[in-house]
MARVEX-898949 format. One record per residue: z, x, y of N, C-alpha, C in turn. Coordinates in steps of 0.001 Angstrom, whole numbers, plus 500000, padded with zeros to 6 digits. Layout:
// MARVEX-898949
+--------+--------+--------+--------+--------+--------+--------+--------+--------+
:    n_w :    n_u :    n_v :   ca_w :   ca_u :   ca_v :    c_w :    c_u :    c_v :
+--------+--------+--------+--------+--------+--------+--------+--------+--------+
:      Z :      X :      Y :      Z :      X :      Y :      Z :      X :      Y :
...
+--------+--------+--------+--------+--------+--------+--------+--------+--------+
This chain:
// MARVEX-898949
+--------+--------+--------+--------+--------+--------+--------+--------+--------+
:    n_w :    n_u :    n_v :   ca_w :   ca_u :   ca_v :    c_w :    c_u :    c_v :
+--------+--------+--------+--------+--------+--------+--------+--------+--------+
: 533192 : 343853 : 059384 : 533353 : 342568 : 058743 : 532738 : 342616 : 057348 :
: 533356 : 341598 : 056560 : 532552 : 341543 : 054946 : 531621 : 340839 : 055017 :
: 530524 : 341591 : 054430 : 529213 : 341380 : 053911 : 529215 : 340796 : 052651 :
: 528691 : 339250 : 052156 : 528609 : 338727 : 051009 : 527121 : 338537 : 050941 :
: 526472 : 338799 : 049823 : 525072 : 338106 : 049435 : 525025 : 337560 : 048006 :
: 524193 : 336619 : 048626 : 523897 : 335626 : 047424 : 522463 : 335763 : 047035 :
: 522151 : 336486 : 045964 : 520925 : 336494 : 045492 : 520732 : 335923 : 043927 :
: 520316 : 334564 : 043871 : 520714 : 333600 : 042788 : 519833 : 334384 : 041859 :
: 520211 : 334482 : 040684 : 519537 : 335494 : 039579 : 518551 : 334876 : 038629 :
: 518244 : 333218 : 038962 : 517449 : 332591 : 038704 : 515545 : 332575 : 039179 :
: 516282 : 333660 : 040277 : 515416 : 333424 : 041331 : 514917 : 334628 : 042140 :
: 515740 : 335602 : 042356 : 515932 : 337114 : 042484 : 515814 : 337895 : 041402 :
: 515247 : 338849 : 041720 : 515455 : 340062 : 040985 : 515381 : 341140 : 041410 :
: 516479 : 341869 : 041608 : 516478 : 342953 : 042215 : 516416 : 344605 : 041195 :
: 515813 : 345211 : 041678 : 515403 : 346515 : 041400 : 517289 : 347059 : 041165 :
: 517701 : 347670 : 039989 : 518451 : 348028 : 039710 : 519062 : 349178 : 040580 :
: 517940 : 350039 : 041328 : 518682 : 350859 : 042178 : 519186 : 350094 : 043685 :
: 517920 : 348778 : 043595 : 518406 : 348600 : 044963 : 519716 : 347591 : 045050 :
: 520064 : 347017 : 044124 : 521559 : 345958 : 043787 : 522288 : 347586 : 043722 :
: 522401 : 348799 : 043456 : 523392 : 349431 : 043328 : 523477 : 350140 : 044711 :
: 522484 : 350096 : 045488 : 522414 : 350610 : 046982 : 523694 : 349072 : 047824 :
: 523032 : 347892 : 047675 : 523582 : 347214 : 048490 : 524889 : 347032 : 047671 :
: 525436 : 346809 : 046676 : 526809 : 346663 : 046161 : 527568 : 348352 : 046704 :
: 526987 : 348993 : 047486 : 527822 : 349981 : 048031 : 528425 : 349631 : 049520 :
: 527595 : 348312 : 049942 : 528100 : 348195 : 051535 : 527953 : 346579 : 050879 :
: 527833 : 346036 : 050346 : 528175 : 344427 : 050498 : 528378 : 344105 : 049206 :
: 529341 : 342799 : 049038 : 529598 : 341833 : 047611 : 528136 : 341700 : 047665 :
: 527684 : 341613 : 046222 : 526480 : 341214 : 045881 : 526743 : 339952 : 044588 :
: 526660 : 338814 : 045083 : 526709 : 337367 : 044178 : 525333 : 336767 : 043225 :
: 525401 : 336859 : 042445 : 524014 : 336408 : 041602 : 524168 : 335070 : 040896 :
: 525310 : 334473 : 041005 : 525242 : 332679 : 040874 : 526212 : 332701 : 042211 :
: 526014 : 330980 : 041966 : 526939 : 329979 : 042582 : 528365 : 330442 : 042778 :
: 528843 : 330541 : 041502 : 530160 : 330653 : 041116 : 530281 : 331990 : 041896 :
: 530164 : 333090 : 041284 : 530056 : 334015 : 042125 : 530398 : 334714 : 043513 :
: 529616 : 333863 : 044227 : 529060 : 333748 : 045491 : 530585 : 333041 : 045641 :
: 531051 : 331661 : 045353 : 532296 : 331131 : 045733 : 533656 : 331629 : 045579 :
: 533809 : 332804 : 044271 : 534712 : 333470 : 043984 : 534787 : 334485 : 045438 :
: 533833 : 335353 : 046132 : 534137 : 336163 : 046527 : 534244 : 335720 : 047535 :
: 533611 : 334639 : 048208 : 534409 : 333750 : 049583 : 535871 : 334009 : 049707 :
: 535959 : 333085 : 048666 : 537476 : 332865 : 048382 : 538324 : 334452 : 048490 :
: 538045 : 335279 : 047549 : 538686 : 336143 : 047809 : 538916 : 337101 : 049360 :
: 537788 : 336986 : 049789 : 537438 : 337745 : 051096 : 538313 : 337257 : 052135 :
: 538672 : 335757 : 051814 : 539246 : 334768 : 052895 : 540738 : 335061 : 052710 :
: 541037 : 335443 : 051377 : 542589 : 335506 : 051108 : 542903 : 336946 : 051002 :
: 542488 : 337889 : 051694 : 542560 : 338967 : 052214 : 542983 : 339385 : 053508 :
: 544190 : 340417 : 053636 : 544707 : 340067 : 054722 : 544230 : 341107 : 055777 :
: 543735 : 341965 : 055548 : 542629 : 342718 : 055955 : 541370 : 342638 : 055772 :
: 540172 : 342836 : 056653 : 538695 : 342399 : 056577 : 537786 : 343804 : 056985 :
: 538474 : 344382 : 057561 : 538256 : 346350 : 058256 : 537824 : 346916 : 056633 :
: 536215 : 347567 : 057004 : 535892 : 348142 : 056251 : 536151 : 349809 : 056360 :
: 536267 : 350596 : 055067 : 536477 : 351805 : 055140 : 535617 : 352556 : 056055 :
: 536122 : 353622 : 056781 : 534620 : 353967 : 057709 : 534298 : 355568 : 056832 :
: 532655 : 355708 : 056833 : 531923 : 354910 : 057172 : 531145 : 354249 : 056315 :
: 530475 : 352741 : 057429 : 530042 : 351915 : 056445 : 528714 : 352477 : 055739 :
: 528675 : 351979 : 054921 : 527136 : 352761 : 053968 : 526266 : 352412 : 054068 :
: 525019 : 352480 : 054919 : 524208 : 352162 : 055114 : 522518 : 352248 : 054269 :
: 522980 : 352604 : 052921 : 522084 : 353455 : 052129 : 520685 : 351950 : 051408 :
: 521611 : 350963 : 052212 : 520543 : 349834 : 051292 : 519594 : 349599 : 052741 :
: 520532 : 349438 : 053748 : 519499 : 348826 : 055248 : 518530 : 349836 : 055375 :
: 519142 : 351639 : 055333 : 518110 : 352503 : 055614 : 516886 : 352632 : 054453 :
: 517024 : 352383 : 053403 : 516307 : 351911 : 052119 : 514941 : 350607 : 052549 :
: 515346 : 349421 : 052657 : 514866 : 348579 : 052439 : 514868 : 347513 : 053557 :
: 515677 : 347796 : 054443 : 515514 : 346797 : 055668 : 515115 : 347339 : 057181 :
: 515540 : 348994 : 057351 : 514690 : 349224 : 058516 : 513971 : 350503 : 058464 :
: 513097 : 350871 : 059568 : 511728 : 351596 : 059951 : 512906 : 352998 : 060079 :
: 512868 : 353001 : 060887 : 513890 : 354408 : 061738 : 515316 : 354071 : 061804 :
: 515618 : 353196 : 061798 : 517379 : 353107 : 061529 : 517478 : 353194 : 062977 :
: 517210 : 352716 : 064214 : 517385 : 353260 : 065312 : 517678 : 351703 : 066126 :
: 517837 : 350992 : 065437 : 518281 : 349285 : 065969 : 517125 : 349071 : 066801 :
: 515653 : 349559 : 066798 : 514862 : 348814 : 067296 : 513728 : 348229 : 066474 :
: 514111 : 347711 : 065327 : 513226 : 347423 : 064262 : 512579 : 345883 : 064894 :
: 513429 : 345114 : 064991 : 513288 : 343712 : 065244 : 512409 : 344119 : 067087 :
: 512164 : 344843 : 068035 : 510997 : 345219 : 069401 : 510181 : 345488 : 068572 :
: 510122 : 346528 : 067453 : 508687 : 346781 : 066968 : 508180 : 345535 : 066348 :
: 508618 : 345182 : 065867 : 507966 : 343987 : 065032 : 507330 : 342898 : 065637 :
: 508430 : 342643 : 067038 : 507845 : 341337 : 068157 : 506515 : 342242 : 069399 :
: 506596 : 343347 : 069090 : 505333 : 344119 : 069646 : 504179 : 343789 : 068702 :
: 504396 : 344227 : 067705 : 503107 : 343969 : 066428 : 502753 : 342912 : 066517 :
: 504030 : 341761 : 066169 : 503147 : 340305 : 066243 : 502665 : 340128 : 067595 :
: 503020 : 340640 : 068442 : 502418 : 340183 : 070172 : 500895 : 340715 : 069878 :
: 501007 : 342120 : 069234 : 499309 : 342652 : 069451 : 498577 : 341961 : 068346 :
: 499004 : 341288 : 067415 : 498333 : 340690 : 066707 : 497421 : 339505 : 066810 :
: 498696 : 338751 : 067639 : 498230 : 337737 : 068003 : 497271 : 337123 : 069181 :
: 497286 : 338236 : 070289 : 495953 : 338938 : 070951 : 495024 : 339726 : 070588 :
: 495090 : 339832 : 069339 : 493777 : 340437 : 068301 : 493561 : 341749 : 068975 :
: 494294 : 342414 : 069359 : 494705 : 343483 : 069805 : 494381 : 345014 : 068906 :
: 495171 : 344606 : 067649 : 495249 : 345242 : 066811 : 494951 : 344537 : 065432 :
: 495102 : 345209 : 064407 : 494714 : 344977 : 062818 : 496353 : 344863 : 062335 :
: 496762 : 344557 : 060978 : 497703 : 344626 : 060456 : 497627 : 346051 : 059843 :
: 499057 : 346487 : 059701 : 498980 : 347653 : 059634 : 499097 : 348026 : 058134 :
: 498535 : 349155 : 057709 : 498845 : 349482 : 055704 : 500363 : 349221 : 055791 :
: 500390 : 348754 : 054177 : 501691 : 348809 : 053937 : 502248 : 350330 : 053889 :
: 503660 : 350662 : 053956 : 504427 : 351952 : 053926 : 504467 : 352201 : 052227 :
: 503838 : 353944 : 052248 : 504563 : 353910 : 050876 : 505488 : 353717 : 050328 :
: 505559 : 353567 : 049128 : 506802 : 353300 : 048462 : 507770 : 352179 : 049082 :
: 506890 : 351565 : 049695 : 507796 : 349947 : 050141 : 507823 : 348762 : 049072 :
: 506901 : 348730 : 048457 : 507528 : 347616 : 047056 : 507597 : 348502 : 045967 :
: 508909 : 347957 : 045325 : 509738 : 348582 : 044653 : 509983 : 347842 : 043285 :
+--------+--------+--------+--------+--------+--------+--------+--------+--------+
């Protein structure tokens, strides 16, 4: 399915490599207008099947740990041990802000 994001440029700012990571697997919208143009277009498309395969070079980048679809268990583990003072928060990962 198509991936649209709206990251208002008023308000966002994205790291130049990482808008060129995600404009490889999703519309990337930086106004309003934008964002409504590619609705529109996406909708008046008579196909929605993305080329395979999809590119995953922004999620494995910037949105998950291991790429292994269990990002969102680790995380509800951490906050569980956290919140039983279990554990400490953990260092940030290198090279995670960008």
């Amino acid at each position: 399915k198509p991936v649209i994001t709206f990251a208002d440029r008023r308000w966002v700012r994205f790291d130049p490599g990482a808008a060129a990571l995600l404009r490889k697997r999703a519309t990337l919208a930086e106004s309003a207008e934008e964002f409504l143009a590619a609705i529109d277009a996406y909708l008046r498309r008579p196909d929605w099947r993305l080329p395979k395969p999809v590119n995953d070079e922004f999620l494995m980048a910037y949105g998950t740990h291991l790429h292994d679809g269990r990002s969102a268990e680790r995380a509800v583990a951490l906050l569980r041990e956290l919140a039983l003072g279990r554990t400490s928060a953990p260092a940030p990962a290198s090279g995670v802000a960008r």
